[in-house]
C-alpha positions in Angstrom: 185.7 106.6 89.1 186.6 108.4 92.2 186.1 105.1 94.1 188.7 103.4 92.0 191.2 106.7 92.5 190.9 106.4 96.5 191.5 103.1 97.3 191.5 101.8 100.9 189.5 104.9 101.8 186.2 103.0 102.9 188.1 100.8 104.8 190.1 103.1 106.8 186.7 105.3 107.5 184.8 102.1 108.5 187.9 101.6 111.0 188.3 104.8 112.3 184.6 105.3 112.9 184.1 101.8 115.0 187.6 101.5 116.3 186.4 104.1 119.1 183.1 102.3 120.1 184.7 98.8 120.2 185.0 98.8 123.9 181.8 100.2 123.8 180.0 97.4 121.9 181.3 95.3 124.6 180.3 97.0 127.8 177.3 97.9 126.5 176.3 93.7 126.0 177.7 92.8 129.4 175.8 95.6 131.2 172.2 94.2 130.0 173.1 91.4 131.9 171.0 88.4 131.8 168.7 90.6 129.5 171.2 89.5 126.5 170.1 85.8 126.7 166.8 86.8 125.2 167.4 88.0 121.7 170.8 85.5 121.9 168.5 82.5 122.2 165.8 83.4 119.8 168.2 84.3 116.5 169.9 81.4 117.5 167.1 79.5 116.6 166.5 81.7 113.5 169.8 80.8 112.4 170.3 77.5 113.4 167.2 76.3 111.3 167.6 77.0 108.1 171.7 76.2 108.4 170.5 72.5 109.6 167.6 72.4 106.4 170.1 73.7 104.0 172.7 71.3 105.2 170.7 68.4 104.3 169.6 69.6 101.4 173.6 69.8 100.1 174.0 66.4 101.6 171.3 65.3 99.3 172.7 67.5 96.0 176.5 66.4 96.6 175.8 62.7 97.4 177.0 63.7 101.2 180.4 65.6 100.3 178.8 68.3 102.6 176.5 67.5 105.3 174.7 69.8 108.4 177.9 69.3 110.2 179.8 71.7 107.9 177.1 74.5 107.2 176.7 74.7 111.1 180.7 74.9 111.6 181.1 77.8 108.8 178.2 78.9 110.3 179.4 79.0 114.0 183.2 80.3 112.6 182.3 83.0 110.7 179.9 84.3 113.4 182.3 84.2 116.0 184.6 85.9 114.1 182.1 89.0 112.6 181.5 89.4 116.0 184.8 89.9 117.2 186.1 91.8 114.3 183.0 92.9 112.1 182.5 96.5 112.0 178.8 96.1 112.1 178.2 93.4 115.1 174.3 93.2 114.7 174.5 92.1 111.4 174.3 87.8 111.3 175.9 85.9 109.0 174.9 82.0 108.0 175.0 79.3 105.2 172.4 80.5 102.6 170.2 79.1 100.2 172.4 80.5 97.0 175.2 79.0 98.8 174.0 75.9 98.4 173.0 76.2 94.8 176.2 77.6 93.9 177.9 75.1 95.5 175.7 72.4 93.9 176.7 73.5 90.5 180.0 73.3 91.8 179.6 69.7 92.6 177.6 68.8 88.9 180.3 70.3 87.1 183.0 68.3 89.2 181.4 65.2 89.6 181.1 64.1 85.6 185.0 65.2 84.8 187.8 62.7 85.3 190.4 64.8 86.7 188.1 66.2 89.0 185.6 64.2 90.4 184.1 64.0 93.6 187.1 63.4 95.5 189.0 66.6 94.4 185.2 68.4 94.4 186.0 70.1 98.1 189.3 71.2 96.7 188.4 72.6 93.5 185.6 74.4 95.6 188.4 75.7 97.6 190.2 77.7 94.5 186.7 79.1 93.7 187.0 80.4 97.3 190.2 81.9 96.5 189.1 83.6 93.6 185.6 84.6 95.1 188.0 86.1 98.3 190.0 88.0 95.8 187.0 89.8 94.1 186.0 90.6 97.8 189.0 92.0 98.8 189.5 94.4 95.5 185.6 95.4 95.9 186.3 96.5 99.4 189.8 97.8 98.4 188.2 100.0 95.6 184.9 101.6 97.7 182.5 99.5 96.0 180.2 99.5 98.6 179.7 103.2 97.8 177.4 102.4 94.9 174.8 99.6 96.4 172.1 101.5 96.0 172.1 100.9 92.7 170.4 97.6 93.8 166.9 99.3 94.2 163.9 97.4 95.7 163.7 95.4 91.9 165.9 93.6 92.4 165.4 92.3 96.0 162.2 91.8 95.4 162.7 89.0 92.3 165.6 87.8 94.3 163.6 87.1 97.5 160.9 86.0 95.2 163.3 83.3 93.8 164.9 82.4 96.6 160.4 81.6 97.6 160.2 79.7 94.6 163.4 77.5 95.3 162.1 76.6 98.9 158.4 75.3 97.9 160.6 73.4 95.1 162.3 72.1 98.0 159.1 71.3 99.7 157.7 69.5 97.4 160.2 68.0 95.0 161.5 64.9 93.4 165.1 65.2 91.4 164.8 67.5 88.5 167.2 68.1 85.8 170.7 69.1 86.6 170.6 68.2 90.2 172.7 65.0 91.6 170.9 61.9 92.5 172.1 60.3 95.9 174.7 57.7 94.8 176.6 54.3 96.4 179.0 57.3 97.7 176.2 58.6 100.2 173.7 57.6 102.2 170.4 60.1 102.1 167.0 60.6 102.1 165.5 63.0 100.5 163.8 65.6 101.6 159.7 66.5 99.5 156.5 65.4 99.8 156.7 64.0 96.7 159.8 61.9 97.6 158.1 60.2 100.6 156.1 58.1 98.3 158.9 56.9 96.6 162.2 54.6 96.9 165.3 56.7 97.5 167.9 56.0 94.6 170.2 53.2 95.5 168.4 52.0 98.5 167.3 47.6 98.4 163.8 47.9 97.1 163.3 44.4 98.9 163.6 45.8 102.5 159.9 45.7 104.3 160.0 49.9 104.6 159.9 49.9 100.9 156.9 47.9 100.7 153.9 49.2 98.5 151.9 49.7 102.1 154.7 50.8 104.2 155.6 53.2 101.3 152.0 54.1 101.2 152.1 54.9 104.9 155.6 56.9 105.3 153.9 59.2 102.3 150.8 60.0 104.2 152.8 60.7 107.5 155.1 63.0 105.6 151.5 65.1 104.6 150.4 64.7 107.6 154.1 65.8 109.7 154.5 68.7 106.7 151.4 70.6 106.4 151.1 70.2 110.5 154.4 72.0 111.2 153.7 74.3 108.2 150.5 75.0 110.0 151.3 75.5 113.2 154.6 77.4 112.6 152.3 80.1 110.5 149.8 80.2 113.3 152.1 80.4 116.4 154.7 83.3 114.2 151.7 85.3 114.9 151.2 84.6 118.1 151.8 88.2 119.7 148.2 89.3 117.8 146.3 86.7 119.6 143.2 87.8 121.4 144.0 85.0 124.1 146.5 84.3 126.9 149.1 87.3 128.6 151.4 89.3 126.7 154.2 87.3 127.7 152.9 84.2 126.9 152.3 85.3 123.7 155.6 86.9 122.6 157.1 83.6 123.8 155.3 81.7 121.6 156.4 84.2 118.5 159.5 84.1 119.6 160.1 80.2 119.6 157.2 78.7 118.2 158.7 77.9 115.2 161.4 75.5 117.1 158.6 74.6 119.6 156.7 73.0 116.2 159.4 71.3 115.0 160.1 69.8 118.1 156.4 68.9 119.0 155.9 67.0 115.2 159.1 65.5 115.8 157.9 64.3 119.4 154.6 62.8 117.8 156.4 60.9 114.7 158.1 58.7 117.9 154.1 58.0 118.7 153.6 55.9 115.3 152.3 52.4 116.2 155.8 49.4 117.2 154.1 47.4 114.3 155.2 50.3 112.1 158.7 49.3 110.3 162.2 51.0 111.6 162.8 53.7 108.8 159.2 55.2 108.7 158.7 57.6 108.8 162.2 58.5 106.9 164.7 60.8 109.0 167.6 63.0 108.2 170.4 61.6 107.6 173.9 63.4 108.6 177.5 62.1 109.6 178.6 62.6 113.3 180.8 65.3 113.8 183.7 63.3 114.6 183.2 60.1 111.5 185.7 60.0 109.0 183.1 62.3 106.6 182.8 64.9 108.4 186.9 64.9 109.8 188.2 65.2 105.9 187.1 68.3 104.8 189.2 69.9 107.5 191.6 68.9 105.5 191.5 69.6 102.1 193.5 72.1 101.9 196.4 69.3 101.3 194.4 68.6 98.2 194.1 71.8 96.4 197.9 71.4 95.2 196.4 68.1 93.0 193.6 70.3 91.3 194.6 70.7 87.6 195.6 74.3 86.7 192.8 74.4 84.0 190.6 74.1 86.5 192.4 76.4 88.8 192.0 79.1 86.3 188.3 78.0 85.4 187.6 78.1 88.9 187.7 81.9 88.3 184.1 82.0 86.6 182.1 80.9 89.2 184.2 82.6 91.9 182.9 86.1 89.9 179.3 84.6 90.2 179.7 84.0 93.6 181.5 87.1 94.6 179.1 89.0 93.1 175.9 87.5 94.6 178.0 87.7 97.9 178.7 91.9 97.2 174.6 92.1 96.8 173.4 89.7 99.4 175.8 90.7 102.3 175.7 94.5 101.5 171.2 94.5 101.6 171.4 92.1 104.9 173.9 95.0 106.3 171.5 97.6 105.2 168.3 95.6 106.5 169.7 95.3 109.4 170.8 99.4 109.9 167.7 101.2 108.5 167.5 104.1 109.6 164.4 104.1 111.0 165.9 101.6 114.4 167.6 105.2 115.1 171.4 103.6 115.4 173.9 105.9 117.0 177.1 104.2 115.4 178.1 104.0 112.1 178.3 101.6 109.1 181.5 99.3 108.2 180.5 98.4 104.9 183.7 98.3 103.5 185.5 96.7 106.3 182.7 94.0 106.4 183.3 93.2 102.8 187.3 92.8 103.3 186.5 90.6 106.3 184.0 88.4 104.6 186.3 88.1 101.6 188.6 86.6 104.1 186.4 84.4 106.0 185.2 82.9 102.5 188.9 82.1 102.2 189.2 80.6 105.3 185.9 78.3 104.6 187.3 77.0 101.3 190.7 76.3 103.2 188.4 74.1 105.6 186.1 72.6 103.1 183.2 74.3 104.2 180.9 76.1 102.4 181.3 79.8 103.3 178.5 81.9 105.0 177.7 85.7 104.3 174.8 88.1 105.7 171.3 86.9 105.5 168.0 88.1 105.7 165.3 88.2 107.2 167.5 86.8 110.1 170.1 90.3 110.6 167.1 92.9 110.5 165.2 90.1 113.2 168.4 90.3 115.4 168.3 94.3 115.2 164.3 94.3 115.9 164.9 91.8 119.0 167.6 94.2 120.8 165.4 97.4 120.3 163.4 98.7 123.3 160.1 100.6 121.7 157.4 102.3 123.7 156.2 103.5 120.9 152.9 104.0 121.8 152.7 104.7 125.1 155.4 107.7 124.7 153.4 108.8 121.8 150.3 109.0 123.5 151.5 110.7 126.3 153.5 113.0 124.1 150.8 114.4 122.1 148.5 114.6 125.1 151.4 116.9 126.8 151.5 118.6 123.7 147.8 119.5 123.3 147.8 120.6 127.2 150.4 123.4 126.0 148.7 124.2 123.2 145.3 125.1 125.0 147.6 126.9 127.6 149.0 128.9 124.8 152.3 128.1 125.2 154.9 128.9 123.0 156.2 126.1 120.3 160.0 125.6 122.7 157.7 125.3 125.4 155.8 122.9 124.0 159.1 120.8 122.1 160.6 121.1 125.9 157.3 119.9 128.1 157.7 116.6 125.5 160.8 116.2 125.8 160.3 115.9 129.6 157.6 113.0 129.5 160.0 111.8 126.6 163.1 111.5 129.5 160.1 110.2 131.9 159.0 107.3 130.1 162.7 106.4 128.8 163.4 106.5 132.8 167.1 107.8 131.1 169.3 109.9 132.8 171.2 111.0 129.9 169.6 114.4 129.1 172.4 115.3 126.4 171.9 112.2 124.0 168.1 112.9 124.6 167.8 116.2 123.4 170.4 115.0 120.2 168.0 112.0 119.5 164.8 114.6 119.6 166.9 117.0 117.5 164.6 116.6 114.3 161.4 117.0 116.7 162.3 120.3 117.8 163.3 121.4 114.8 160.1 120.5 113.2 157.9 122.0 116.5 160.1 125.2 115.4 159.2 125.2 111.8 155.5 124.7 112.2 154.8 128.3 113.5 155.9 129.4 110.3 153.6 127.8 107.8 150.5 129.2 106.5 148.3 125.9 106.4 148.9 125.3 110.7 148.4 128.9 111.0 144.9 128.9 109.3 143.9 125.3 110.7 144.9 125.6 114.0 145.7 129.3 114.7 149.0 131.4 115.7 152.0 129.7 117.4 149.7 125.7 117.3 150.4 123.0 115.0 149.4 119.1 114.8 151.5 117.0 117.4 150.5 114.0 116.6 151.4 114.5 112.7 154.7 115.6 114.0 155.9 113.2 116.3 155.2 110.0 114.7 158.4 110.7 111.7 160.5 112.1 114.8 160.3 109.4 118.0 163.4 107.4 117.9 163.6 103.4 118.4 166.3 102.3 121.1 168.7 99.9 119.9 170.8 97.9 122.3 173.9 98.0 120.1 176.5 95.8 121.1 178.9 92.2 120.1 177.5 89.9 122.6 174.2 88.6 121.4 175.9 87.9 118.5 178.9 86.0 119.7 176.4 83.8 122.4 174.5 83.0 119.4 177.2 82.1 116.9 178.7 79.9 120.0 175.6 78.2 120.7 175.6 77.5 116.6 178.8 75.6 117.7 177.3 73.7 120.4 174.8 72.6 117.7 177.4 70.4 115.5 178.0 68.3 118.7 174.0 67.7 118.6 173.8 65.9 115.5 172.6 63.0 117.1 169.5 64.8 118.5 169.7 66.5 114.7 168.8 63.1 113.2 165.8 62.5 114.8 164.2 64.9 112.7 161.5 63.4 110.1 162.9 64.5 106.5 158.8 65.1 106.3 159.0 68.3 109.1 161.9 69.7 107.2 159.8 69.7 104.2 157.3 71.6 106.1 159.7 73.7 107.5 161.1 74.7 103.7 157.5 75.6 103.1 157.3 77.7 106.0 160.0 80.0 105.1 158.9 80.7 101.4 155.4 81.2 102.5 156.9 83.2 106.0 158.4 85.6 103.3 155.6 86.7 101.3 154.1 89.2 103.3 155.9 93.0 102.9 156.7 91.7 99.6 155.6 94.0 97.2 156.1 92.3 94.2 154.1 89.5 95.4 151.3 92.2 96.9 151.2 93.5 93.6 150.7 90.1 91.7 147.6 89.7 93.7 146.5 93.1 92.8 146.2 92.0 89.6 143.2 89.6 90.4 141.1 92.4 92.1 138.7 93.3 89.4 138.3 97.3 88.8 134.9 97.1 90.3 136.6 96.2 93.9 139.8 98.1 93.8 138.3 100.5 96.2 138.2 98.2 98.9 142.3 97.9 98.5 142.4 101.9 98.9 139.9 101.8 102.0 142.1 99.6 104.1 146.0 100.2 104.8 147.6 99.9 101.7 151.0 100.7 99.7 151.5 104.6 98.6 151.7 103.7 95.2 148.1 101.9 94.7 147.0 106.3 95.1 150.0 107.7 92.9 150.6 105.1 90.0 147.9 104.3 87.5 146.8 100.6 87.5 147.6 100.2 83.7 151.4 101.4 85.2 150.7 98.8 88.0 150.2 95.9 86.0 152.9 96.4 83.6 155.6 96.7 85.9 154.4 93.9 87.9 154.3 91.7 85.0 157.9 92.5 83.9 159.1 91.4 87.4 157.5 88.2 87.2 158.4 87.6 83.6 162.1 88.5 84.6 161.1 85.8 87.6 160.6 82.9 85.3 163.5 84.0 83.4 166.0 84.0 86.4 164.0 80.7 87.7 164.7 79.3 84.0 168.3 79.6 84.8 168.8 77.4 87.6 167.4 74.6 85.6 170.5 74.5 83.3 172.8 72.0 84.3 175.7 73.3 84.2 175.6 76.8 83.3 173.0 77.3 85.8 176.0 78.5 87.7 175.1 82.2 86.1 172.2 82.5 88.0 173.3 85.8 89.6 174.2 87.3 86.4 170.3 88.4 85.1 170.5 90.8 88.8 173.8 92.6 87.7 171.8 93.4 83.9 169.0 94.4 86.1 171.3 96.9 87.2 171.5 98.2 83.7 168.0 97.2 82.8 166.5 99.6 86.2 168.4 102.4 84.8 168.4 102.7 81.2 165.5 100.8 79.8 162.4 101.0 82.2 162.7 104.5 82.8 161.8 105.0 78.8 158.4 103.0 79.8 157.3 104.6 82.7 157.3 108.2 84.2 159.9 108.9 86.7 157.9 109.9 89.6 155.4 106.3 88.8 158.7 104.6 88.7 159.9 106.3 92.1 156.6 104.9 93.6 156.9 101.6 92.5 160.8 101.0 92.8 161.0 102.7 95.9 163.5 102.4 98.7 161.8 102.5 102.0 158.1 100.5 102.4 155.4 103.5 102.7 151.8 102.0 103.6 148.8 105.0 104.1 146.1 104.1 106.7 142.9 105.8 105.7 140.7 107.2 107.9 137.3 108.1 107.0 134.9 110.7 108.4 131.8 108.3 108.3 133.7 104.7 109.1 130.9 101.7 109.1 131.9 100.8 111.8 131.0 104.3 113.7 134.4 104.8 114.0 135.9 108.7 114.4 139.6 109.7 113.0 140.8 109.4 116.0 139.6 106.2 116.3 141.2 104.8 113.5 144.4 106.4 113.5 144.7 104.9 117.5 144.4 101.5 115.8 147.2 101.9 112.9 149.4 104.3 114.6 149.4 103.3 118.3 147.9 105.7 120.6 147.3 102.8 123.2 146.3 103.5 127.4 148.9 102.5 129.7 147.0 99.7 131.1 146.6 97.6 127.8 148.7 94.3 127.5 150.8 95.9 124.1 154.0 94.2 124.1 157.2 96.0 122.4 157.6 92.7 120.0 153.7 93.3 119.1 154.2 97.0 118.2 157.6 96.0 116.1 155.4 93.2 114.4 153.1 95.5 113.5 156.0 97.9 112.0 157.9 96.0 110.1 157.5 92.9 107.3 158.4 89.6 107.6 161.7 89.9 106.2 162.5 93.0 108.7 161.8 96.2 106.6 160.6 98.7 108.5 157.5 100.3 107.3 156.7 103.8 107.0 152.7 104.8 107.4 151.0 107.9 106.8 147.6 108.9 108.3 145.3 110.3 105.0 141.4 111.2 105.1 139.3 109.4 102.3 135.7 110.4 101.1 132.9 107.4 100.9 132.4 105.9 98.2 129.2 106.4 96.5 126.6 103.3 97.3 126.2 102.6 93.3 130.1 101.4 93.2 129.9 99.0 95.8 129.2 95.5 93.9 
C-alpha cells in the first residue's frame, strides 16, 4: 500500500539517480573507441536473429498482416529510443516470442468476426496497445516495480521452459489447433520439418516443386539444412572451450558462429544440382520494405477510428494479458542484465523503464507494429560482452601476494593493502579512489577474519584463508555506457533494407535455428537439471554430488527434490495446455500471476522453508567438490585451480572463456563454493 500512497516516487528516483550520469553514459561509449564495435556487432546478431525467425513465424500465423519487415522496425525504434532515453542503457529490447503468440490470438480472434476481420486486425491490435500502454503507465506511476521479486526463480524457470517448448514446436510443426492457416490473402511457407514434406495450404498442387519426388527431396534437404545448422550452431557456441586453434580464433567463432552457420547452410542450399526445380528447397518468404504490404501498417492509425467500440472496450482484456506479461518479462531481462555480481556502479531505472516502454508499446500499435520489450538471454549477453574480467589472473596473483604477507607476518591492513596494489597493477587503473571503494567488502572481510575463532585455530593469530576470501569480493568491470546499444539497434535498422538478402534463407535453416534456441536454453536451467535428476537411480546419485553440482542436491532431500520438480512440470503442461485454446489461449500469462499466489501461500504448507529457499532460490549457487584422494591424483589445490580459476599468466584464457564458464546460457551469473567431500566407500559404486 505504500506504493499506491507515493505515486510517481520511483520514477522521479530512477530520474534523479541517472540524470547525473547521462553525459557520462555517453563519454564513456565514445572513449572505448573502436573497442565498442565488438560487443555492438555480436548482440546485433543476437538480436537480429530471432526478430527475423519470429517475423516469419507471424507472417505465417496472420496470413502475412505482419511480416520480418515490421518486427525488425519495432525492433530498431524501440532500441534507438531505450538507448537514448532508457534509464538502464545495457538492457536490449526486441520482438519476442510471447509477442508473437499474443499477437496471434489477436489475429484468430479478429480474423472470424465480421466487423473486424483482417483488415481492421492491425487497428484493433492498436487499441490493445492503448490499453496495454495505459496498464504500463499506472504500474510505473504506482511503484510497482517495487514488488518483482515476488516473481521468484519458479516462475522463470516454467516460463523459459515454455517459451523451449514453443520453439521445438516451431521446429518441428505442422498447423495445430487454433493457429491460422496461410490463406489467398498471403503468400508463405511454412516454416518445420514436418511442413517440408508437405504442400503449403493454397499453393497449385500441379506445379513440378510439388511433385511426389521433388516433395520427397525438399523434405530431406530441410533434415539435412536443420539438423546441420542445429549442429554446428551447438558446437561452434562453444567454441571458446575448444582444445584447438588461438584464443582469439576461438572467441570469434563463439561470438558469431551462430550467424556464420546460418550463413554457411544457406551458402550450400545454392549448391543443389540446376536439374533441381526453382522453389526447392522452400525459402522465406517476406514483403520488401517498401511494397504496398509492408507501407500500410504505417498507417493504420487512420483506421482505429472504424474499430467498433465493443471491441474497443474488449480490447481491454488482452491489453491486461499483455501488460502484465510485459511488467514480468521486461522487469527479469532488467534484472538479468544488472545482477549484482557484474559489480555496476550506476543505478537501476526500473520505474522509468516501465513508463517508457508503456509508451513505446503505444507508439508501436500507432504504427502497426508489434511492440518490443526486454528479452533474455540477449540483455544479460550484452552486459557479459562489455565486461572486462581478469578474473583469474588477478586472483592468482592476489592470493599469492597474500600468502607472501602472511608468511612475513604481516598484519591483516598490510595484507588487504599489498592486494590491493597488485589489484591497481593488473587493472593498469589510475583511479586509486574508486579502487579502494570497489575492494571495500574485501578489506572489510581481511579485517573481520582476525577475529574469528575457527582462522585463529586453523591458521594461527592475525592469518586467515585468502583465497576463500577473495573469490565473493573481486569485482567484474562493466563498460557501462548508451553506445553499443544505439550502434546495434541502428544496424537492426539497416537490416529492414536487407530483406532481399533476408529471403534467401531456406525456411529449413530457420527451423534449425528455432531448435537451436530451445535447446541453447537448457543449460543453467534448473528446472530442467532437476527433471533429469529424476532419471539418476539412488545407486548413482553420488556421482551428481562428486562433480560440480547445484547447492540444493546437499541441502534438500531427494523425496523434496522430486516433488517440487514434478509440480513445475505438471504446472508446465498446464500452462502449455493453454496456448492450445483457440481463442482464450490469449490467458496464457494468467497461470504465472496465480503462481504468484500459489509460491506463497500453498507450497510453503508442503515443503520446509529453508528446502524451499534451496530450491526456489534467487541467485544460481553450484559447489565444486574437492576431494583429498581425487582418481585422478589430483590435490585440492588442484581442483579448486580448475573450477575457480587460479590460471599462470602465460595460458591462452580468454575473458569470454572465463565469463562462459561463470554464467548460464541465458546470462545468470553463477555463484560456486569450494567444499571438501569424503570417498565414497568401494561397495556403493555400481
Amino acid at each position: 500500500m505504500d506504493q499506491i500512497k507515493t505515486p510517481f516516487r520511483g520514477i522521479a528516483e530512477d530520474i534523479r539517480g541517472r540524470a547525473l550520469l547521462y553525459k557520462q553514459d555517453w563519454n564513456d561509449g565514445i572513449r572505448s573507441g573502436f573497442r565498442i564495435l565488438a560487443p555492438t556487432t555480436y548482440i546485433f546478431f543476437a538480436s537480429a536473429l530471432p526478430v527475423i525467425a519470429f517475423g516469419e513465424q507471424v507472417s505465417r500465423d496472420t496470413d502475412g498482416s505482419l511480416s520480418s519487415v515490421e518486427t525488425l522496425a519495432s525492433t530498431a525504434i524501440c532500441g534507438i529510443i531505450h538507448s537514448i532515453l532508457g534509464g538502464q542503457p545495457l538492457l536490449i529490447l526486441g520482438v519476442a516470442e510471447p509477442t508473437i503468440m499474443m499477437y496471434t490470438y489477436l489475429y484468430n480472434f479478429a480474423k472470424g468476426r465480421s466487423d473486424l476481420g483482417r483488415e481492421l486486425f492491425l487497428a484493433w491490435a492498436g487499441w490493445v496497445c492503448v490499453w496495454t500502454a495505459l496498464m504500463l503507465f499506472l504500474l510505473a506511476i504506482f511503484n510497482a516495480c517495487d514488488i518483482i521479486n515476488r516473481f521468484t526463480r519458479i516462475a522463470g524457470e516454467i516460463f523459459g521452459m515454455l517459451i523451449t517448448v514453443l520453439f521445438i514446436q516451431q521446429a518441428i510443426k505442422k498447423y495445430r489447433r487454433g493457429h491460422s492457416r496461410p490463406s489467398t490473402y498471403s503468400k508463405t511457407n511454412t516454416i518445420g520439418v514436418v511442413n517440408e514434406f508437405r504442400i503449403p495450404k493454397g499453393e497449385d498442387p500441379n506445379e513440378e516443386k510439388y511433385q511426389f519426388q521433388w516433395l520427397y527431396v525438399n523434405g530431406l534437404l530441410s533434415i539435412i539444412f536443420s539438423f546441420g545448422l542445429l549442429y554446428t550452431a551447438l558446437k561452434s557456441r562453444k567454441a571458446r572451450s575448444w582444445m584447438h586453434g588461438t584464443g582469439s580464433c576461438r572467441s570469434f567463432i563463439a561470438d558469431y558462429g551462430v550467424p556464420l552457420m546460418v550463413v554457411l547452410w544457406t551458402a550450400l542450399s545454392f549448391s543443389v544440382p540446376s536439374q533441381v526445380p526453382s522453389g526447392v528447397p522452400r525459402r522465406l518468404y517476406s514483403p520488401l520494405t517498401w511494397n504496398s504490404k509492408s507501407v500500410y501498417h504505417w498507417t493504420v492509425i487512420k483506421d482505429m477510428g472504424n474499430v467498433p467500440p465493443a471491441y474497443i472496450f474488449a480490447a481491454l482484456i488482452p491489453g491486461l494479458m499483455i501488460a502484465g506479461l510485459y511488467f514480468f518479462d521486461h522487469s527479469v531481462a532488467s534484472q538479468m542484465a544488472q545482477q549484482k555480481e557484474f559489480n555496476l556502479k550506476k543505478p537501476s531505472a526500473y520505474h522509468h523503464d516501465m513508463l517508457l516502454l508503456g509508451f513505446m508499446t503505444l507508439l508501436c500499435g500507432m504504427l502497426g507494429l508489434p511492440p518490443s520489450n526486454g528479452v533474455l538471454p540477449q540483455a544479460p549477453m550484452h552486459t557479459k560482452s562489455l565486461a572486462t574480467l581478469k578474473r583469474q589472473l588477478i586472483r592468482k596473483k592476489m592470493v599469492k601476494t597474500a600468502k607472501e604477507s602472511i608468511k612475513q607476518k604481516a598484519t591483516n591492513s598490510e595484507i588487504f593493502y599489498n592486494m590491493q596494489d597488485v589489484f591497481i597493477e593488473m587493472e593498469s587503473t589510475q583511479l586509486t579512489k574508486s579502487v579502494g571503494k570497489e575492494l571495500e567488502n574485501l578489506k572489510e572481510a581481511v579485517m573481520k577474519a582476525e577475529n574469528k575463532e575457527a582462522n585463529r585455530k586453523k591458521n594461527g593469530p592475525g592469518t586467515f584463508d585468502p583465497g576463500q576470501l577473495i573469490d565473493p569480493h573481486l569485482p567484474v568491470r562493466v563498460n557501462e555506457q548508451r553506445v553499443s546499444n544505439l550502434l546495434q539497434s541502428l544496424l537492426v535498422a539497416g537490416a529492414v533494407f536487407a530483406i532481399p538478402l533476408i529471403k534467401k534463407i531456406p525456411t529449413s535453416v530457420l527451423a534449425g535455428y528455432f531448435a537451436y534456441m530451445a535447446i541453447d536454453s537448457l543449460p543453467g536451467n534448473q528446472f530442467w537439471e532437476r527433471f533429469l535428476l529424476l532419471f539418476i537411480t539412488p545407486q548413482r546419485q553420488y556421482k551428481v554430488k562428486e562433480g560440480v553440482h547445484a547447492s540444493y542436491v546437499d541441502m534438500v532431500p531427494f523425496k523434496s527434490i522430486a516433488c517440487f520438480t514434478l509440480f513445475q512440470l505438471a504446472y508446465l503442461i498446464l500452462c502449455f495446455g493453454v496456448t492450445w485454446i483457440p481463442i482464450a489461449g490469449i490467458l496464457f500469462p494468467l497461470p504465472f500471476f496465480i503462481l504468484i499466489g500459489i509460491r506463497q501461500y500453498i507450497l510453503p504448507k508442503f515443503f520446509q522453508p529453508h528446502h524451499l529457499r534451496e530450491l526456489d532460490a534467487a541467485e544460481y549457487e553450484e559447489v565444486i567438490v574437492a576431494r583429498a584422494s581425487h582418481p585422478l591424483g589430483l590435490s585440492a589445490e588442484d581442483v579448486e585451480s580448475t573450477y575457480l580459476g587460479d590460471t599462470e599468466v602465460g595460458m591462452d584464457l580468454s575473458d569470454g572463456e572465463i565469463l562462459d564458464e561463470l554464467t548460464t546460457s541465458r546470462g545468470e551469473v553463477k555463484r560456486r563454493t569450494l567444499t571438501f567431500g569424503e570417498e565414497k566407500h568401494p561397495q556403493e559404486r555400481y
